[in-house]
Every structure is written in structure tokens, then in C-alpha cells.
C-alpha positions as CSV (number, residue, x, y, z in Angstrom):
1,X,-8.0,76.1,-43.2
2,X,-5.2,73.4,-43.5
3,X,-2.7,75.3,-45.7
4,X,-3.4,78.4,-43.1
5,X,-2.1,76.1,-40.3
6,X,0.5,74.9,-41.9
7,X,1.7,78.3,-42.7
8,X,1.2,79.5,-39.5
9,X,3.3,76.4,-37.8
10,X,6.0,76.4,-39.6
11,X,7.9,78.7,-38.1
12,X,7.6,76.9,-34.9
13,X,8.6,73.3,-35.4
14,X,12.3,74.1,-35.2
15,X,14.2,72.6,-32.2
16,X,14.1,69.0,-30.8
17,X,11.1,67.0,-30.5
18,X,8.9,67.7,-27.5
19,X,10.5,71.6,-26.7
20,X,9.4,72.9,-30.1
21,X,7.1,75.6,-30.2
22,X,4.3,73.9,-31.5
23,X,5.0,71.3,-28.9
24,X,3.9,74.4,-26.3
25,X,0.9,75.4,-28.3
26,X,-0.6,71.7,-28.1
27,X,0.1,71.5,-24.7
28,X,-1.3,75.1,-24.0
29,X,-4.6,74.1,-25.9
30,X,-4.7,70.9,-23.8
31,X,-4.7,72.7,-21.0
32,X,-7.1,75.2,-22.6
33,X,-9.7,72.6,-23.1
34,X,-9.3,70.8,-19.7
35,X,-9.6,74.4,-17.8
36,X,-12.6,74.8,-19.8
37,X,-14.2,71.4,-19.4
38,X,-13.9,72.2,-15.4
39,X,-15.0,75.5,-14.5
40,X,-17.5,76.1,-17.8
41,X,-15.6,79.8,-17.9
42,X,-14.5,82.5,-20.6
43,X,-11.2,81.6,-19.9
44,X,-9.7,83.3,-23.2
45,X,-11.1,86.1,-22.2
46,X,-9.7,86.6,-18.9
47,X,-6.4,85.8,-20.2
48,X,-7.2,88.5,-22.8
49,X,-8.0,91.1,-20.4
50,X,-5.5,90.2,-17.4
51,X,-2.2,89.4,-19.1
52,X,-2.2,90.6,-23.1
53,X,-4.2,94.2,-23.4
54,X,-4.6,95.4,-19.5
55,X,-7.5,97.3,-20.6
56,X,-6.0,98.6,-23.4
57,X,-8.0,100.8,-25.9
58,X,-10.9,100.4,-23.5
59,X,-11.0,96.7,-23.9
60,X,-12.4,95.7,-20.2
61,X,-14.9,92.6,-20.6
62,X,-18.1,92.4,-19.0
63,X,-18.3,90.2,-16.3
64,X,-20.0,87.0,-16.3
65,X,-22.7,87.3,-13.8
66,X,-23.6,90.9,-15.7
67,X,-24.0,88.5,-19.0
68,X,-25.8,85.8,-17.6
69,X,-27.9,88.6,-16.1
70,X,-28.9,89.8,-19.0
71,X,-29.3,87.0,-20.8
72,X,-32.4,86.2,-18.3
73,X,-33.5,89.7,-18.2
74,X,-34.0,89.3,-22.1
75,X,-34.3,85.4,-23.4
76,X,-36.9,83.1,-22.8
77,X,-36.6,80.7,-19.9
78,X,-37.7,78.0,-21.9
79,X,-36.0,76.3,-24.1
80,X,-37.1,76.2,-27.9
81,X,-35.1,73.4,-29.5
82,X,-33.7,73.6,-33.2
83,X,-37.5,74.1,-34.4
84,X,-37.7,77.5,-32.8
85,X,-34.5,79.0,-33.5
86,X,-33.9,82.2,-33.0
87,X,-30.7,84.8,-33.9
88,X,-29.0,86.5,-31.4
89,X,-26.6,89.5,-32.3
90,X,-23.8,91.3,-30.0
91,X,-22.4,94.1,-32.0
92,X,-19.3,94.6,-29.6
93,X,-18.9,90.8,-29.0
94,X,-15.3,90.6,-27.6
95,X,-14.6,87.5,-26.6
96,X,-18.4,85.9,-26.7
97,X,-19.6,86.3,-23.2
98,X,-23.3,87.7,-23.9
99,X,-23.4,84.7,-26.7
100,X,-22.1,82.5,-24.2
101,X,-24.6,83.3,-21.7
102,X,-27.5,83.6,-23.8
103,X,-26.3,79.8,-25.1
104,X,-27.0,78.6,-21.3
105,X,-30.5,79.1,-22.2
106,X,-31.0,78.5,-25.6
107,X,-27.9,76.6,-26.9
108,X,-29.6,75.6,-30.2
109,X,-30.2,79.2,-31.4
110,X,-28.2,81.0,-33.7
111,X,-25.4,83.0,-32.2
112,X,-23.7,86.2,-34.1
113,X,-21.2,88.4,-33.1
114,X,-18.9,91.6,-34.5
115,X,-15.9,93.4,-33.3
116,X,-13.4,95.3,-34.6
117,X,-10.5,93.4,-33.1
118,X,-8.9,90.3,-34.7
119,X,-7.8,88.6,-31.6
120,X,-12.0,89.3,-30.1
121,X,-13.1,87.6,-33.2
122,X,-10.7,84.5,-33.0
123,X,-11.3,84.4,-29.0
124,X,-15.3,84.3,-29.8
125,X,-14.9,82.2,-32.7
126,X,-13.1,79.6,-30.4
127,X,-15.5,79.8,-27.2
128,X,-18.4,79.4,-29.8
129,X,-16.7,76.7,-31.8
130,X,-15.1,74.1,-28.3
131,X,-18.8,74.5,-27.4
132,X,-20.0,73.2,-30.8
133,X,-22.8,76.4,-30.5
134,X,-23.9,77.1,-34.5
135,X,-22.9,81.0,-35.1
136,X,-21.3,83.2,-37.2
137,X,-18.5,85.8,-35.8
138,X,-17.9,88.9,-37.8
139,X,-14.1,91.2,-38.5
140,X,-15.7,94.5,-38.7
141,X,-17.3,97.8,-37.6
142,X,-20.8,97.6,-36.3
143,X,-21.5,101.3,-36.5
144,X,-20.0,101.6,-40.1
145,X,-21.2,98.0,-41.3
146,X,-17.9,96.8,-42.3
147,X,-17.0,93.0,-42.6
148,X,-13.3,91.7,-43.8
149,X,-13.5,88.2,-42.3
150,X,-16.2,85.8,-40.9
151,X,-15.5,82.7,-39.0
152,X,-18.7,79.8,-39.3
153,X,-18.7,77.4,-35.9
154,X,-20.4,74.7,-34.9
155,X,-22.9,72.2,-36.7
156,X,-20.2,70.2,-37.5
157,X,-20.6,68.4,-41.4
158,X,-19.1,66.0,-43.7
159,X,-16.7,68.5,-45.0
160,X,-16.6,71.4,-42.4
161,X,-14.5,71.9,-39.3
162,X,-15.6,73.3,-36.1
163,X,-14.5,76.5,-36.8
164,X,-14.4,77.4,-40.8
165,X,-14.4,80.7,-42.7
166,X,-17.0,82.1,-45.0
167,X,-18.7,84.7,-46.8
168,X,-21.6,85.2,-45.6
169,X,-24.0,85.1,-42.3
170,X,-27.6,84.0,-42.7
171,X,-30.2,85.6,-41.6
172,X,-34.0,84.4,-41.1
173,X,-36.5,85.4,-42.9
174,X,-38.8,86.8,-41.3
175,X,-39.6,90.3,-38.9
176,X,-37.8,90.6,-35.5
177,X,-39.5,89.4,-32.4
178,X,-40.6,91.3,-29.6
179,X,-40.9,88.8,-26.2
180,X,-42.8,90.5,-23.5
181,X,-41.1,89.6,-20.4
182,X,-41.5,90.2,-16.9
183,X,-39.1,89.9,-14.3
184,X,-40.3,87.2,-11.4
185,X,-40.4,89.9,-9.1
186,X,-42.8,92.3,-11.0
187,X,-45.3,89.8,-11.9
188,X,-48.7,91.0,-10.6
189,X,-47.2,93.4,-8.5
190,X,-48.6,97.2,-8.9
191,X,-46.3,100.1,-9.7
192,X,-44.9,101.7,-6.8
193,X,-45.4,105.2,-5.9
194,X,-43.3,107.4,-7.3
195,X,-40.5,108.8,-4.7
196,X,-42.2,106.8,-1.6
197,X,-39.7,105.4,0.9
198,X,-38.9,101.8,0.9
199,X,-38.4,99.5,3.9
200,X,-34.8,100.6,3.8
201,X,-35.7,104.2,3.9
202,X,-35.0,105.3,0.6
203,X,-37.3,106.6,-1.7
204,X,-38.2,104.2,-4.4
205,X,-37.7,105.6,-8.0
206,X,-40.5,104.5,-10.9
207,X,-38.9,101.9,-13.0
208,X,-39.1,102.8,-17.0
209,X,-37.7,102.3,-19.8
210,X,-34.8,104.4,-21.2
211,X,-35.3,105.5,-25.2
212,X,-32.1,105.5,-27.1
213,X,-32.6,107.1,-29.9
């Protein structure tokens, strides 16, 4: 995407060396990098959230803990390695938190996201690419399977980049999984009664599995 840089830098190189504007973006993504080399955080997306939309069409990101969460309630533990890769897909990625957290467990899977935001896209595309995590981020409608622009990160090649566009997302072959997983604290353990107090006094409600559709 060279001659799409170049474009997009001209009009900032005007002024003297050092207080140009493209001076400030290189120093801003320095400082990007380093803030994300120390904490391991989504810090696009907090910026996002906190100082450019202020929640904004809805646009409130899930917090961190809630991915990571979820990405245990759901992935295996265990990690598979490039032979037992896996896709995972967030519809409504934002800035790539659920990918993110899923990649703390299995950072060699395949990571694929959608939104219909621009600036979501570029966000995940850039978490997904500074981590060098191989995925596929989608400019689109989920619900109405839409695409008008894919970024490619990751598995960096002789003629790639870290972050390059392309036509297409692959998809494996083969029928989705179902994992059967049991949280740690519900292995072995029989269902409680249902509406029975608890130590604490409440009653305890049946856990069970919500249908969708």
C-alpha cells in the first residue's frame, strides 16, 4: 500500500523539519508501540472509545477482563500450534478485543473479524497486525453479508507487509467444531437443586443454556 501512504502523507509534510505533521504521526506511533510493548493493552481502543466517539452510535467496547473471560469460557486451554489451527470469527469486532483475547490462548490460530466502521476495521487490523497474529479483518455488514474492504495481517512473506489488503478470507475446509467444555468449577459436580438457598442465602437458579434462535 506504498502509493496509498504516500497519498495519504502528503498533505502533511509541509512546515520545517521535525514539526511537520508527519513528524507527529511517527512520534505518536512510537509512542503507540512502546505503550503497547508495556502494558500488553487495547490501547487503540481506549483512545477510540474515550477521546474520538464517546460512545457514539452505541460504540462502547467490551472490556477486557469480559473478553479474556470469554475466551476461556469458550477456547481450549491448551495450546494447538500451527498444525491445529483453528478460525475464530467476531462479527461486531471493533477494535479486536475478543480476537485479542482469544490470541492469549491460541496465538497461532486464524483470527477474523467484521464491522461496519472503517476506523474498527483499521484499529483491529493494527492490534492484529503489531502482534504479527495471522487474520483477516472485514469492512462490512455481518447481518446483511456485505464486504467493501479486507485487510490480511500477520505471517509476514517475501512480498507482503504486516498489514496488506485483499480480496478474499479463507476459510477451512472442513465442518465446524463443537468443543465440549466444562468450567473448572462444574467438573464432577452435580446439578444443584433448583431454587435451593445457597450459603449466602439466596436461592440458587439452574444453570442452562439460552437458545437464540
Amino acid at each position: 500500500m506504498e502509493e496509498e501512504y504516500l497519498q495519504t502523507i502528503a498533505k502533511h509534510t509541509a512546515g520545517a523539519k521535525g514539526k511537520r505533521g508527519c513528524d507527529v504521526l511517527a512520534q505518536m506511533f512510537a509512542n503507540l508501540i512502546a505503550a503497547m510493548e508495556s502494558t500488553r493493552r487495547d490501547i487503540l481502543g481506549d483512545l477510540f472509545q474515550g477521546g474520538i466517539t464517546y460512545g457514539e452510535k452505541g460504540q462502547f467496547l467490551t472490556p477486557e477482563p469480559i473478553c479474556e473471560m470469554m475466551a476461556r469460557m469458550n477456547l481450549l486451554a491448551e495450546k494447538t500450534g500451527l498444525e491445529g489451527r483453528r478460525s475464530v470469527n467476531d462479527p461486531c469486532v471493533g477494535s479486536g478485543r475478543m480476537l485479542l483475547a482469544a490470541a492469549d490462548l491460541q496465538p497461532n490460530w486464524h483470527f477474523v473479524g467484521q464491522d461496519v466502521d472503517l476506523r474498527c476495521v483499521r484499529m483491529t487490523a493494527i492490534n492484529l497486525g503489531l502482534r504479527n497474529l495471522y487474520g483477516h479483518v472485514v469492512w462490512g455488514n455481518s447481518l446483511s453479508n456485505t464486504c467493501d474492504l479486507i485487510y490480511e495481517t500477520g505471517r509476514i512473506q517475501l512480498h507482503g507487509n504486516v498489514i496488506r489488503k485483499t480480496n478474499r478470507v479463507p476459510l477451512p475446509n472442513r465442518d465446524p467444531e463443537e468443543f465440549a467444555i466444562t468450567p473448572p468449577d462444574e467438573q464432577g459436580a452435580a446439578p444443584a437443586p433448583a431454587n435451593q438457598p445457597s450459603e449466602s442465602g439466596n436461592p440458587i437458579i439452574p444453570k442452562k443454556q439460552l437458545k437464540l434462535f
